[in-house]
N, C-alpha and C positions, 0 to 999 in steps of 0.2 A: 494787663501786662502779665505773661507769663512768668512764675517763677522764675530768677535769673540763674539760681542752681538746677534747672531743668531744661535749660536751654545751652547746647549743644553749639558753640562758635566754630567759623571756618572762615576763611579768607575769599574763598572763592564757591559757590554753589552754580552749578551745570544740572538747567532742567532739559532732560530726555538724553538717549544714549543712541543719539544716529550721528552719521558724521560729523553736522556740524558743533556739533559739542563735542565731540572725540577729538577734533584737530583742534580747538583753542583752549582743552586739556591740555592736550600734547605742546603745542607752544607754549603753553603760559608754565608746562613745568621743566621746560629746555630753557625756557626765560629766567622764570623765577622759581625754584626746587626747593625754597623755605616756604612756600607758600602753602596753603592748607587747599586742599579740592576734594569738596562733596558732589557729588553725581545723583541724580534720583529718574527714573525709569519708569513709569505706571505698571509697562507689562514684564513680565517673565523674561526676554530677554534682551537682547543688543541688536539693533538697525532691522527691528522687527517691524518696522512702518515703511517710509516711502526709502530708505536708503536698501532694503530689503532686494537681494536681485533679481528675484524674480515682478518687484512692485516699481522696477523702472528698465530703461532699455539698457543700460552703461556704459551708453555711448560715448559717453568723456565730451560732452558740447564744446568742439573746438569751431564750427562752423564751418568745418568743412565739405559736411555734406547736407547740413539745415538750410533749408532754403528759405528759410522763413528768417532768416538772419543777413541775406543780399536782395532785396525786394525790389522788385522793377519800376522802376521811378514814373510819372505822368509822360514824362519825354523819352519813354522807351530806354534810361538808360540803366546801369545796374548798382545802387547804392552798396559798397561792400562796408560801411563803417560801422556798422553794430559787429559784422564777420570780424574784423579784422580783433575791435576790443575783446568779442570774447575770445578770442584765440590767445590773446597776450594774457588774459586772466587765466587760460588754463596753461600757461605757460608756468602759469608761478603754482601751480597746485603739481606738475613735472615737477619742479626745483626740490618743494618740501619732501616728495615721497621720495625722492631719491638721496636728498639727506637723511630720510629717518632708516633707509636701509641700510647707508651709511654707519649710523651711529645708534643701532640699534633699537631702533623705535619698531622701526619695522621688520617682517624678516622677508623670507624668497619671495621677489615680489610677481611671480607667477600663481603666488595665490590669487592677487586681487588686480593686474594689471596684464593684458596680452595684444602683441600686435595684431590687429583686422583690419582689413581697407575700409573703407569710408569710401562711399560712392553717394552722388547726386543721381537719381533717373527721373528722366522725361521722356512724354511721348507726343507726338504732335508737331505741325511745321512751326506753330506758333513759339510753343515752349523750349521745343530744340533751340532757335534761332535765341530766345532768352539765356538757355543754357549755355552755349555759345560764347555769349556777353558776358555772362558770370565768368566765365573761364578765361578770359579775354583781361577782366577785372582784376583776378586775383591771381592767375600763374604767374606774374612779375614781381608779386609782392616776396618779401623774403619771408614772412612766415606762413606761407603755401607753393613753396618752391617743391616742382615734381609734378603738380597737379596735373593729369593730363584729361584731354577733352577728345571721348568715342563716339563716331558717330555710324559705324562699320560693324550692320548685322553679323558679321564674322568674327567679327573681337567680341562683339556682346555676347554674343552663342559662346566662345572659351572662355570668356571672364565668369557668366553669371547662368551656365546649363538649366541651371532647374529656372531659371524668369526665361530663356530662350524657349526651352521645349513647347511648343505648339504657338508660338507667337506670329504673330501675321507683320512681318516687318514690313507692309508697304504701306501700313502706320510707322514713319520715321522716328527713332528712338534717336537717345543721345545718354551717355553719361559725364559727368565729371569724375574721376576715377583718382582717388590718395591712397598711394598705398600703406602708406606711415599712420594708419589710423589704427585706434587702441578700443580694447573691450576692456571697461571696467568692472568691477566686483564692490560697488560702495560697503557692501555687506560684509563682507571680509575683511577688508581694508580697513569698515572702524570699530572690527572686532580685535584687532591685530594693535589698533592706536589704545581702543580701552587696555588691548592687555598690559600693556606699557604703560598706562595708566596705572594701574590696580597693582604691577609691580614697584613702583615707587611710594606706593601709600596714600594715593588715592583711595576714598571712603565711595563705592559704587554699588549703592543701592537701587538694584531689581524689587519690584512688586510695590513699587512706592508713589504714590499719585500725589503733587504737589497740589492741595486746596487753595491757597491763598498767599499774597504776599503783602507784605508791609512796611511801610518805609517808617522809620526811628529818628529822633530829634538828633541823632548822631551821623547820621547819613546812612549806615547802613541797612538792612532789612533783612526782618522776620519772616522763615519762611517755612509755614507750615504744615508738616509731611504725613500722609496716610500711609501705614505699612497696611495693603490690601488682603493680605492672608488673614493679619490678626485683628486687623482694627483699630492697635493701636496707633495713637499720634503723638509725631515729634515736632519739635520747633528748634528749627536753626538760626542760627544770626550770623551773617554774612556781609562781610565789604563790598562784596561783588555779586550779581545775580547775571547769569546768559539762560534766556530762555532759546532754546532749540531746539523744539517741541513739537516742530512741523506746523502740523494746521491744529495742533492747539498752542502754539503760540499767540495767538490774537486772543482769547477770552483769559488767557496768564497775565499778559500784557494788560487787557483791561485793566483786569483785579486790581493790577498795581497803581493803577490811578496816575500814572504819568502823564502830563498835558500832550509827549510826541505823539499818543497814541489814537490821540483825539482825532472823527474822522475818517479814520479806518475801518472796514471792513472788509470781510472775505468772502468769496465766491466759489462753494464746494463745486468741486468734477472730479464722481470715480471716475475709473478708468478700466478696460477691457483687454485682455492680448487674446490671441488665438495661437498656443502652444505646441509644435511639431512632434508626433510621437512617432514619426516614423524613419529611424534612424538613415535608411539610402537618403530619405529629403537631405537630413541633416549635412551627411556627407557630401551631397551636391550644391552648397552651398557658401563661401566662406566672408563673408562682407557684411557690413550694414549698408544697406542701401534706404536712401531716403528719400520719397517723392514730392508731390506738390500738394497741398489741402485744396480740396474740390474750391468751385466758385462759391462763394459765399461760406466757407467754414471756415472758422478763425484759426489761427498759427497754432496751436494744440491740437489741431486735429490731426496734423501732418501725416500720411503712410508710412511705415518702414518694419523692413522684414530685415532683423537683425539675428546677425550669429551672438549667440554668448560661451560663456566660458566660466562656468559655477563649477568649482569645487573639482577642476581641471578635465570636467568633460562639457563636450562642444553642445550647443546647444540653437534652437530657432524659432522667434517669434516673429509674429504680425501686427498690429496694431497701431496706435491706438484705437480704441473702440470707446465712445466717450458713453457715460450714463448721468445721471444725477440723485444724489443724495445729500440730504440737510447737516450730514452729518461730515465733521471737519479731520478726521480720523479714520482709517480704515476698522479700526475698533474702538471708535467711538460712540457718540449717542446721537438719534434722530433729534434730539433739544439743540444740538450745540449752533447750528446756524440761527435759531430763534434768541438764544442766550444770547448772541451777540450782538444783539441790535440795540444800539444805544438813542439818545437825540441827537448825538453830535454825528453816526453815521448812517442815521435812515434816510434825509436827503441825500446820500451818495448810494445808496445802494436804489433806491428810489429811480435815481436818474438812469444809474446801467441798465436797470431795466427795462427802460422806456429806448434807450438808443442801442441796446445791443439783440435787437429783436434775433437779426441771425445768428446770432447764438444760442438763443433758445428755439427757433428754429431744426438747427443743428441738432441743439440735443436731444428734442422731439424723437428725427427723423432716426437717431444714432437708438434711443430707446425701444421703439417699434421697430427693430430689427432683429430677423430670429436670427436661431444659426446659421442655416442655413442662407441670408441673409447677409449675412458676417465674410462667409468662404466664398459667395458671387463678389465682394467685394474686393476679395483678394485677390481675384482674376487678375487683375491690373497688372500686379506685380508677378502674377503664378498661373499663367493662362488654364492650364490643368491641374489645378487644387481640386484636392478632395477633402468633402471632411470627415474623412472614417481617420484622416492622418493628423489630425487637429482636435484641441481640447481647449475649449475658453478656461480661461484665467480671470480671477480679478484683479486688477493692479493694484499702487498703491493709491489713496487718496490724494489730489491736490487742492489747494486755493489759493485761487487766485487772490491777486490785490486788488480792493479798491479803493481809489485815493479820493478824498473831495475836492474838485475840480470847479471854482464859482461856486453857485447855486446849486450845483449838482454835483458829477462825481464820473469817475472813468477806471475802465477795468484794465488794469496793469497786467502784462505777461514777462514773468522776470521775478527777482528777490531785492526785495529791499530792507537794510538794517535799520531798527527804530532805538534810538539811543537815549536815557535821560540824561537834561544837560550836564548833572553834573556828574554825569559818567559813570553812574554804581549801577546802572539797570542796562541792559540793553537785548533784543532778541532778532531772528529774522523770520521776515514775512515772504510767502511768494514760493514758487516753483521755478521750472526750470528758467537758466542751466543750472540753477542752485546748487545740487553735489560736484559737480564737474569743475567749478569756482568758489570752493567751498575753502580752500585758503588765500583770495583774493580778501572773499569776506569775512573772516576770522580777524585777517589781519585790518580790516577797516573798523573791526570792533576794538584793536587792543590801540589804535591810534585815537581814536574819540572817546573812551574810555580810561584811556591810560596816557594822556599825553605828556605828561612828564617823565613817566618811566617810558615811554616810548621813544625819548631822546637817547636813553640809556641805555636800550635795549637794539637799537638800530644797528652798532656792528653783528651783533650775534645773530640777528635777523638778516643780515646780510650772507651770512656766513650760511642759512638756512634757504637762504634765496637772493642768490647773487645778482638778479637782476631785480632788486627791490629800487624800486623809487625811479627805474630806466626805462620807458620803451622799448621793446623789443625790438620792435620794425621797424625804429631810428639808428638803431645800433647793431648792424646785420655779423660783427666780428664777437660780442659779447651774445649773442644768438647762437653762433654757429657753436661757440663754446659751451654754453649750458647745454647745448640740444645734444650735441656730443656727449656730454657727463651723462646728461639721463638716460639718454637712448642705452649708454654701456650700462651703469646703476641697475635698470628698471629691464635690460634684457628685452630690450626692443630695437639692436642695433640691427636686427637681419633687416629691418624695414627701411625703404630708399628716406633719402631728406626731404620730409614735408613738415606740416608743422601738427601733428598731432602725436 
C-alpha cells in the first residue's frame, strides 16, 4: 500500500484523451462541477490515435450511406433496423454539440463539423435493384426524409465528375443520394471538449501511461501513473475510473481484474487510405460516397472515397485498405495482442479463428497488395485514377470485439460498454460507429455507473439532449424541432432535411 500522503485523490480519473473520455469529461463537469477530474494521455498529445482525422473517415455514421448497416435479407428484402438505431444514436451526439456551442463548451463549430452529402454507390443490375429497395426502405422514414435514389448516367456525371469521367455506364449504376450529410473532425472536436476541460480545472496529463489499476476495500481504485519523460511514478485514488483507451482498453480493463471482462478479447486491424494530392481531384469532388465490400469481405472492408474538411481545407481519401498487426494501438507494441490472451479468452479467440476464415483471407489478400495494386482498386470508384495523384496513409488502429459465444466465441463489429457491477470502473471496447455515437455511449456509462445520480441529473441531461429517453422516429414533431436547433447551432441549416 502506498504511502497515503503520496497519493494524490480525485473523484473521477479518464484514461486516454480521445473523444470518448473528452465528452464524459465534458458531461460529468456540466453535471457535477464540484467534482474532481484527472485525465492521463501516454502520448504527447490529444486524439492522436484513432479519433485522429486523418486515422478515420468522419463520416459521423448515421447510416445513411453504410451499407453494411441495411443488409439484404435471405428473402431479397432489405433490413433497415440497425440503419435506423444508429441514426437515432447519432441524433443525440447532434443534440450535445449543439449545446456545448451553446454554452460554451464548444466554439464555431466549423472547426470540427461541415455539411457533405452522403451517397450510397452501386454498380450492377443485381445491386441497383437492391439499392432500389434500400431507398424504398428508408425514404419514408422520418429520420432519412430527402433521401433520393439516382439511377440516370446524366445526374451521376453532375453530382459525382471525377466517379463519371471515363465510366462505361452500360454497367448500370445507381445512387442513394442525402444531401444533409456531415464531415466530422473527431480531432478537433475533442481538442475543443478537453479545452473546456482544462479551463475548469481539469488535471490533463500528456506523457503519462497508466501501468495498472486496483481496486480498494473502500470501493474505489488505485491507479498507477508513469510520467514517460521522467520516469517518475504517481498514484491516484479515485471513485471513478473510465477507461477510453481505444485498443488499449482491453489489457486496462484486464488489469483491473473485473469478472465483466472475463471472455473478452480483441482482434487488431490496421488500416490503409490512399490520400489525394492533387488539388483539381479535390475540387472535383464533394460527397462521401460509400460502396459495397466485395463478396466474401467482412463489413470493415467497406469502399469509400470521402471529402474531408481538417483545419477548414477540403480534403480526399480512399479506402479502407485493411493490413494486420499484433499490436492494439497505432503506437503501440507488437506484445500487446499476445499480453492479452488470458484462459478465460483463448477458447473465444480460438473459435474466430477457426470460423472467420474469410477474414483472414481477406486480409491476406489486402496485405499482398502493392500500390499500385491499391489505385487498380480504386478504379471502381475512379475509372482514371492515377497514382502519381495519391499517397498511402496509415490509418488509425482498430479492434475488434470478441465476445465468448458457448464453447467458442464470435467476432463483433460495433462498440461495446464493459461496466463493474458496482459502477466505479467501466471502459469501451470495439470500433466503429464508436466516435459518431460517442454520446449515446457516454451517457450509458453515467446511467450504469451512476444510477442514482442519474435520477438527478436527468433534467439537466435533458436540457443537454432533449430527446433523451424518446425515439426519434416515434416522435417525428420533437424531431423536426431538435433537427432544426442543430442544423441552425452547428451551421448546417444550408443542408435539405435528411437525418444527418
Amino acid at each position: 500500500m502506498p504511502n497515503a500522503a503520496m497519493t494524490e485523490k480525485t473523484d473521477v480519473v479518464l484514461i486516454g484523451a480521445g473523444i470518448m473520455s473528452a465528452t464524459l469529461g465534458a458531461l460529468l463537469r456540466q453535471l457535477q462541477p464540484d467534482w474532481s477530474i484527472s485525465m492521463f494521455e501516454r502520448l504527447d498529445a490529444a486524439a492522436a490515435e484513432s479519433s485522429d482525422p486523418w486515422n478515420n473517415a468522419g463520416t459521423g455514421h448515421s447510416a445513411l450511406c453504410e451499407l453494411n448497416y441495411s443488409p439484404q435479407t435471405a428473402d431479397g428484402s432489405v433490413d433497415v433496423t440497425k440503419a435506423i438505431d444508429i441514426n437515432e444514436r447519432f441524433q443525440v451526439s447532434r443534440q450535445f454539440w449543439a449545446y456545448g456551442v451553446e454554452n460554451g463548451i464548444l466554439g464555431d463549430p466549423s472547426r470540427f463539423i461541415n455539411p457533405i452529402p452522403h451517397v450510397s454507390f452501386v454498380h450492377g443490375q443485381d445491386d441497383v435493384q437492391y439499392l432500389r429497395k434500400r431507398y424504398e426502405a428508408l425514404a419514408g422514414h422520418p429520420l432519412f426524409a430527402g433521401m433520393e435514389y439516382i439511377d440516370s448516367p446524366e445526374e451521376f456525371t453532375r453530382r459525382l465528375p471525377l466517379m463519371a469521367r471515363g465510366r462505361d455506364f452500360s454497367d448500370p449504376v445507381a445512387l442513394n443520394w442525402t444531401e444533409a450529410g456531415t464531415d466530422i473532425d473527431f480531432g478537433s472536436l475533442t481538442k475543443e471538449l478537453l479545452a473546456y476541460l482544462g479551463s475548469t480545472g481539469a488535471d490533463i496529463a500528456f506523457g503519462h501511461e497508466v501501468r495498472n489499476l486496483s481496486k480498494q476495500a473502500d470501493g474505489s481504485w488505485l491507479v498507477k501513473v508513469e510520467n514517460l519523460r521522467t520516469g517518475k511514478a504517481r498514484t491516484v485514488n479515485a471513485k471513478f475510473v473510465f477507461v477510453g483507451a481505444g485498443g488499449g482498453a482491453l489489457p486496462l480493463l484486464q488489469k483491473s481484474g473485473i469478472k465483466e471482462i472475463g471472455g473478452f478479447a480483441g482482434f487488431p486491424v490496421s488500416g490503409q487510405f490512399l490520400r489525394c494530392t492533387n488539388p483539381g481531384l479535390i475540387a472535383k469532388h464533394e460527397a462521401k460516397v460509400y460502396g459495397k465490400a466485395a463478396v466474401g469481405a467482412p463489413p470493415m472492408s467497406v469502399p469509400h472515397l470521402d471529402t474531408r474538411v481538417i483545419n477548414g481545407e477540403a480534403g480526399l481519401l480512399f479506402g479502407p485498405y485493411a493490413g494486420w498487426t499484433p499490436k492494439f494501438l497505432k503506437d503501440g507494441s507488437n506484445a500487446d495482442l499476445f499480453k492479452s490472451i488470458r484462459p478465460g479468452n483463448l477458447a473465444p479467440m480460438l473459435g474466430v479463428g477457426l470460423t472467420e476464415l474469410s477474414l483472414v483471407k481477406y486480409l491476406v489478400s489486402e496485405l499482398l497488395k502493392s500500390q499500385s495494386g491499391k489505385v487498380y482498386t480504386m478504379e471502381e470508384f475512379i475509372p482514371r485514377a492515377e497514382g502519381r495523384d495519391w499517397e498511402l496513409i496509415t490509418a488509425g488502429q482498430r479492434v475488434q470485439i470478441i465476445r465468448r459465444k458457448g464453447a467458442g466465441g464470435v467476432l463483433e463489429l460495433g462498440t461495446a460498454v464493459i461496466a463493474a457491477e458496482d459502477g466505479s470502473i467501466a471502459g469501451l471496447l470495439g470500433a466503429s460507429p464508436g466516435a459518431s455515437t460517442c454520446v449515446t455511449a457516454m451517457l450509458d456509462v453515467l446511467q450504469r455507473c451512476f444510477p442514482r445520480e442519474y435520477a438527478e441529473w436527468t433534467p439537466k441531461l435533458q436540457n443537454m439532449v432533449p430527446s433523451l429517453g424518446v425515439k426519434l422516429s416515434e416522435n417525428t414533431s420533437l424531431f423536426d424541432e431538435v433537427w432544426d436547433w442543430t442544423s441552425k447551432t452547428l451551421n448546417l441549416s444550408s443542408a435539405k432535411h435528411a437525418a444527418v
